[in-house]
GUVOPA-640229 format. One record per residue: residue number from 1; x, y, z of N, C-alpha, C in turn. Coordinates in steps of 0.2 Angstrom, whole numbers, always signed. Layout:
<rs>
r n->NUM&nX->X&nY->Y&nZ->Z&caX->X&caY->Y&caZ->Z&cX->X&cY->Y&cZ->Z
...
</rs>
This chain:
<rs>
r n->1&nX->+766&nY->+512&nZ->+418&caX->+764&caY->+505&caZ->+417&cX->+767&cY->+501&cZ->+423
r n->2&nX->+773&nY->+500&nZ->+425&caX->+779&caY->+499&caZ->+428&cX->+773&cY->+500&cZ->+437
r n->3&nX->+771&nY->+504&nZ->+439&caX->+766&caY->+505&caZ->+446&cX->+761&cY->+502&cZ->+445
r n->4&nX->+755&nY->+499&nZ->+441&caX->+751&caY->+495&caZ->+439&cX->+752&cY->+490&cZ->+443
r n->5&nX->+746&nY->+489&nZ->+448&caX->+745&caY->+482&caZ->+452&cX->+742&cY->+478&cZ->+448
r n->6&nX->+745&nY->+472&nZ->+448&caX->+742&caY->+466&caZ->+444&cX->+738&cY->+462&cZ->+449
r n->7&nX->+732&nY->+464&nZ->+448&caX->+726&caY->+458&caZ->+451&cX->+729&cY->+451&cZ->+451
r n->8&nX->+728&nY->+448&nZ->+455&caX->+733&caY->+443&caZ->+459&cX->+727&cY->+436&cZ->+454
r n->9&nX->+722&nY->+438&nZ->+452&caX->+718&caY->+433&caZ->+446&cX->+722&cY->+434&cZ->+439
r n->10&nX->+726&nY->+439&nZ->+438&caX->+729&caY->+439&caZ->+432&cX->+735&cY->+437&cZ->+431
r n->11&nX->+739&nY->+437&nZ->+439&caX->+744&caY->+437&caZ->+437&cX->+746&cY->+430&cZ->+435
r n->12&nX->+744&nY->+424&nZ->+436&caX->+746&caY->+420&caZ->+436&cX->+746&cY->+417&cZ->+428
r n->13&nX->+741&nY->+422&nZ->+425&caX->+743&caY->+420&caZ->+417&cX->+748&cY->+424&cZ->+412
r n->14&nX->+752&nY->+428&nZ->+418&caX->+757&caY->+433&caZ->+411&cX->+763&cY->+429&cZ->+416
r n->15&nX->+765&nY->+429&nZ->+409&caX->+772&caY->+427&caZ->+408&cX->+777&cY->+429&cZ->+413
r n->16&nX->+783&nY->+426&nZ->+415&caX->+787&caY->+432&caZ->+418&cX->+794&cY->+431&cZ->+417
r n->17&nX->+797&nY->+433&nZ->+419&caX->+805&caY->+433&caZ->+419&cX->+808&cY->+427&cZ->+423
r n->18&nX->+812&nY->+421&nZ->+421&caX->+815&caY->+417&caZ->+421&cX->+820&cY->+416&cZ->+424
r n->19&nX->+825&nY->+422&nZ->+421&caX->+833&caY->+424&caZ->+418&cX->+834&cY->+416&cZ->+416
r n->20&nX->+833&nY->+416&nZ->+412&caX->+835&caY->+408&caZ->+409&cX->+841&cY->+407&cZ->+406
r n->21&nX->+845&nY->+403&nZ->+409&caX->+853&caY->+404&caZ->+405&cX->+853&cY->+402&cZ->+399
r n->22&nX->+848&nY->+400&nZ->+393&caX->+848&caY->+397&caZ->+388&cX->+852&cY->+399&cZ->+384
r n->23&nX->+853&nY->+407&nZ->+383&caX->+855&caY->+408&caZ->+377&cX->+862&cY->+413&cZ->+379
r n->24&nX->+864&nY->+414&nZ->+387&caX->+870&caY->+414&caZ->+390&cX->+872&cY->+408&cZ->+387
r n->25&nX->+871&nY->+402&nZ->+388&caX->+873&caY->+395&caZ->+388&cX->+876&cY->+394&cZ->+379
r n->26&nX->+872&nY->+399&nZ->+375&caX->+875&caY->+396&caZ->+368&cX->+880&cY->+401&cZ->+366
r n->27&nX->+884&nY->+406&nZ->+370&caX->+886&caY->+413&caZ->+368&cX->+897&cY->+407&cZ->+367
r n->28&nX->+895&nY->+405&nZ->+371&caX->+902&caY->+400&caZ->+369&cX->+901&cY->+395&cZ->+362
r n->29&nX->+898&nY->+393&nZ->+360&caX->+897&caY->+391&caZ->+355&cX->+895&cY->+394&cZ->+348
r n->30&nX->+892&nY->+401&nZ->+348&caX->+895&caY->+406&caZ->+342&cX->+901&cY->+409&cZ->+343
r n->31&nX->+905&nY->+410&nZ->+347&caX->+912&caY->+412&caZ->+348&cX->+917&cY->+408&cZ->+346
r n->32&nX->+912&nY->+398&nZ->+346&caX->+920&caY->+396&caZ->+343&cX->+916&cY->+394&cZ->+335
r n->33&nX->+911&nY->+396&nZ->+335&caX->+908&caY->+394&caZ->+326&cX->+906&cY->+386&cZ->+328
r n->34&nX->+903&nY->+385&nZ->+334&caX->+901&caY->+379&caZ->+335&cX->+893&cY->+379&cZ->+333
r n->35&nX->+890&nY->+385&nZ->+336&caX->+883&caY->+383&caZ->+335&cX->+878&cY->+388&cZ->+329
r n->36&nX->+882&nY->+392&nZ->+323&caX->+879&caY->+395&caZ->+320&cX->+884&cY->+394&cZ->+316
r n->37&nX->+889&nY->+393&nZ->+314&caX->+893&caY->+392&caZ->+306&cX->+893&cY->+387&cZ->+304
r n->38&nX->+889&nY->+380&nZ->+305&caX->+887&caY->+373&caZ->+302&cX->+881&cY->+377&cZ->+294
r n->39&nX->+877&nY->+382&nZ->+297&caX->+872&caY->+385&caZ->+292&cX->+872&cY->+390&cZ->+288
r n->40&nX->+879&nY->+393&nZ->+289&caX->+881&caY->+398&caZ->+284&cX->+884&cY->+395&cZ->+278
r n->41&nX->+882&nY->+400&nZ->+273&caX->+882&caY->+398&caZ->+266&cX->+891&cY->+400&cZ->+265
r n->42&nX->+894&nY->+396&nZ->+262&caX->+901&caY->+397&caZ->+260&cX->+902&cY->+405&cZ->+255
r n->43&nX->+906&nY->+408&nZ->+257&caX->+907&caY->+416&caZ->+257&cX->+903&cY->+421&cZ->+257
r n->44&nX->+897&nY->+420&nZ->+261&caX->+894&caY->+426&caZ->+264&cX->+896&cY->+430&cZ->+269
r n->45&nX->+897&nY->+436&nZ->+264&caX->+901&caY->+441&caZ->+267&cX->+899&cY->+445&cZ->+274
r n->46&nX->+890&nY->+443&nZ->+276&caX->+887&caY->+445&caZ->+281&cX->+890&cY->+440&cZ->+288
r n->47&nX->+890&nY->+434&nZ->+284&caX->+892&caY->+426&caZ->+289&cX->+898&cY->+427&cZ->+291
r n->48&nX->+905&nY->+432&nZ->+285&caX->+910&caY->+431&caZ->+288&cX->+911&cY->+438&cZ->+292
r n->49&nX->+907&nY->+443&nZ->+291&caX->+906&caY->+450&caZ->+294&cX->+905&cY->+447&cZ->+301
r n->50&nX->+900&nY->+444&nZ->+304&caX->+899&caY->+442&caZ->+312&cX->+905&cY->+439&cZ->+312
r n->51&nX->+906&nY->+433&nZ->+311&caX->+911&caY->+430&caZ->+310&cX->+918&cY->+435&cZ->+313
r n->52&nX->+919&nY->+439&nZ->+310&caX->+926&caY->+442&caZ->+313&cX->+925&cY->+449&cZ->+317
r n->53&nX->+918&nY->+450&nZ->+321&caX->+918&caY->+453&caZ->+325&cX->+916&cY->+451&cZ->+330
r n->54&nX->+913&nY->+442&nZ->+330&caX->+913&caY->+439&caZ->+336&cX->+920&cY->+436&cZ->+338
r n->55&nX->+927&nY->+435&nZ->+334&caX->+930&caY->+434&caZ->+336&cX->+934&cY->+440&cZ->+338
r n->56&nX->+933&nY->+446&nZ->+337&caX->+939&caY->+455&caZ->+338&cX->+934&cY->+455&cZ->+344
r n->57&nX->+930&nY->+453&nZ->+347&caX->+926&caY->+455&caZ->+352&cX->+923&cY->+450&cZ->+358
r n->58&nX->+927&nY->+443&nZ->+355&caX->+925&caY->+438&caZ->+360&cX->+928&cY->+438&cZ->+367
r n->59&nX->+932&nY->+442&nZ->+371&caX->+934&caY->+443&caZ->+377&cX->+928&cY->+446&cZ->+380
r n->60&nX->+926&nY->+452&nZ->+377&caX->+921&caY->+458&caZ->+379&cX->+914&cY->+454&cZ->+379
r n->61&nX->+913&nY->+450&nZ->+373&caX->+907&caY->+446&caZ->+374&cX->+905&cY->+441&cZ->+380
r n->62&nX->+912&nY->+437&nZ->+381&caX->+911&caY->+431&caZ->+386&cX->+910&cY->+435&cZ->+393
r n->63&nX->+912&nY->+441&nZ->+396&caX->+913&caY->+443&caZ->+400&cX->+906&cY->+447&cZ->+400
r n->64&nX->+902&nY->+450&nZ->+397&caX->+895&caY->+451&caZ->+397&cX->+892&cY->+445&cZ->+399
r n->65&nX->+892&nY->+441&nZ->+395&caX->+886&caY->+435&caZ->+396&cX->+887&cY->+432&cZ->+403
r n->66&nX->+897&nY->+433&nZ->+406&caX->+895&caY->+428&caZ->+413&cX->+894&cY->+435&cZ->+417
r n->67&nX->+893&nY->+443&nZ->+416&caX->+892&caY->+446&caZ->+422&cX->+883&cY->+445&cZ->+420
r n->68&nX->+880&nY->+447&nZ->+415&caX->+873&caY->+445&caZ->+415&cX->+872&cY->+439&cZ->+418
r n->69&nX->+874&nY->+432&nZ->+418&caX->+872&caY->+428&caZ->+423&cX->+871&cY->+430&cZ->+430
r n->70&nX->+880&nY->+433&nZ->+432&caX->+878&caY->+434&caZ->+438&cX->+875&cY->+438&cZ->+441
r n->71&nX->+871&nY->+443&nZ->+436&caX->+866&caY->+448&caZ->+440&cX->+857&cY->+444&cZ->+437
r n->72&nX->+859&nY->+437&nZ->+434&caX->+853&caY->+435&caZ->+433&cX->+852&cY->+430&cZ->+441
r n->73&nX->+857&nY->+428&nZ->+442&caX->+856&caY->+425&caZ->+449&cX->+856&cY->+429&cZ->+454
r n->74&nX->+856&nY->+436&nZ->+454&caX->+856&caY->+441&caZ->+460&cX->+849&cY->+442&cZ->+461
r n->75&nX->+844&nY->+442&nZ->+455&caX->+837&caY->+445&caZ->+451&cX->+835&cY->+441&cZ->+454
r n->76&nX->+834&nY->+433&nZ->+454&caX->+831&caY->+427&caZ->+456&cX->+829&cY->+427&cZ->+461
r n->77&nX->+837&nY->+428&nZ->+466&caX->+837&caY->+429&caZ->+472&cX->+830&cY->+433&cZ->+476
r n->78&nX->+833&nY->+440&nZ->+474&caX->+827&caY->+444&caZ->+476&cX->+820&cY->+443&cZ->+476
r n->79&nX->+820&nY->+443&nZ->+471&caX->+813&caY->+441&caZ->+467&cX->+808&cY->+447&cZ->+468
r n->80&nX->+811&nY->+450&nZ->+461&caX->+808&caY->+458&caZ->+460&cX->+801&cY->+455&cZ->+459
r n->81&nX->+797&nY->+462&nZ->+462&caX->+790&caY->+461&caZ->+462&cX->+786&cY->+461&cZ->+453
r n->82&nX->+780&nY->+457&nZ->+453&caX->+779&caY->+456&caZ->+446&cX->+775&cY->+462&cZ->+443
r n->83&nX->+778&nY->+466&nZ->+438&caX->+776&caY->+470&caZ->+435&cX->+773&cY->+471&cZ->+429
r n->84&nX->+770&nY->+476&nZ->+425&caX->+768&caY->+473&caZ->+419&cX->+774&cY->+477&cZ->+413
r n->85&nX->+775&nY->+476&nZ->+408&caX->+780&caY->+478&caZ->+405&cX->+782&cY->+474&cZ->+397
r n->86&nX->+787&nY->+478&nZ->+391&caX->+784&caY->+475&caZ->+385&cX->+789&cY->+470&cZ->+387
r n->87&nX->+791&nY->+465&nZ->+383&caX->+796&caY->+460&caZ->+384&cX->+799&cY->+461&cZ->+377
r n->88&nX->+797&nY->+466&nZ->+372&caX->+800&caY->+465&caZ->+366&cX->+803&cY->+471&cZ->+363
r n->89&nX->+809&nY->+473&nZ->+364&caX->+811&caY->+479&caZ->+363&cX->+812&cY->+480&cZ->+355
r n->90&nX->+809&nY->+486&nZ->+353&caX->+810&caY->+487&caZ->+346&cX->+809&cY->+497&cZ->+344
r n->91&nX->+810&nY->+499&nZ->+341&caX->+810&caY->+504&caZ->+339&cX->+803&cY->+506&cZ->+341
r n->92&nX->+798&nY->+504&nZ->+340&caX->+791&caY->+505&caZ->+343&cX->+789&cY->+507&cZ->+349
r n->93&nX->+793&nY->+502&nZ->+354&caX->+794&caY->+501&caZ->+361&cX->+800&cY->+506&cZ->+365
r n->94&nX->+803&nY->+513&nZ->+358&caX->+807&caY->+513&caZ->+364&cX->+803&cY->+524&cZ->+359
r n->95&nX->+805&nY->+527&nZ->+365&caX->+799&caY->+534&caZ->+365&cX->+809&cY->+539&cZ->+368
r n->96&nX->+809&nY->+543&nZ->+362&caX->+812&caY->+548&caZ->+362&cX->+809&cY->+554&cZ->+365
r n->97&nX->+809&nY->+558&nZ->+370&caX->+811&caY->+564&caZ->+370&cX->+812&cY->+570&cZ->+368
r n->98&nX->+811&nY->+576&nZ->+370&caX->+811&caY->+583&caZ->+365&cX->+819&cY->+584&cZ->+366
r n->99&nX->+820&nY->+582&nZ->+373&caX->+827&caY->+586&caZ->+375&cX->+833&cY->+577&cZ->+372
r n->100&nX->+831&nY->+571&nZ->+367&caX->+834&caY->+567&caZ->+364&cX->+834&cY->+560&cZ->+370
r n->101&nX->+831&nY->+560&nZ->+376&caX->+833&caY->+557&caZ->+380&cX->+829&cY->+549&cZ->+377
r n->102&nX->+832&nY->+544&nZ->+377&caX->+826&caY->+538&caZ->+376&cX->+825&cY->+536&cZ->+382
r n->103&nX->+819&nY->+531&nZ->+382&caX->+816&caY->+528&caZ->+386&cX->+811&cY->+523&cZ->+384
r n->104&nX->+811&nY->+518&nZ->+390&caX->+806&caY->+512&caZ->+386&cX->+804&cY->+508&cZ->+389
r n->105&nX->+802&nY->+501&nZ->+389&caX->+803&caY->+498&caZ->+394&cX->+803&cY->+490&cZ->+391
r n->106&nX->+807&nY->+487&nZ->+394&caX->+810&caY->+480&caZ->+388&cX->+811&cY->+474&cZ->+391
</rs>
């Protein structure tokens, strides 16, 4: 799928990649319980499960989200060519292997 030339009349209708810091930009705000524990129900044990693996884990999290920025402003930069590809990975979209290997595209 990924080698498919997009007729230059199509492409201007599909969608494409942004890297939009949107949701880098909120990863500080669930780390301090700023932007998702106003809606959490008082002792939900699911709410306090995240909860104590966003904070055992929020070094390792902060430091994905700012290396994912920085390789989102490397991508920009270049500006890979436009491909066609799913945007929504899910168990549907990802194809195992005889020898176990996955594969997908996301």
């Amino acid at each position: 799928m990924h080698a498919t030339r997009v007729p230059a009349a199509l492409a201007y209708r599909l969608s494409q990649e942004a890297y939009s810091p949107q949701w880098r930009d909120a990863v500080p705000g669930f780390l301090d319980g700023t932007t998702a524990g106003d809606t959490a129900e008082p002792g939900d044990p699911v709410a306090a499960g995240l909860a104590a693996l966003l904070a055992e884990r929020a070094g390792v999290i902060r430091h994905l989200a700012e290396r994912a920025g920085r390789l989102a402003g490397v991508l920009r930069a270049r500006r890979p060519p436009l491909v066609l590809c799913h945007s929504d990975i899910h168990a549907g979209n990802v194809l195992i292997s005889d020898d176990g290997a996955a594969s997908g595209c996301t």
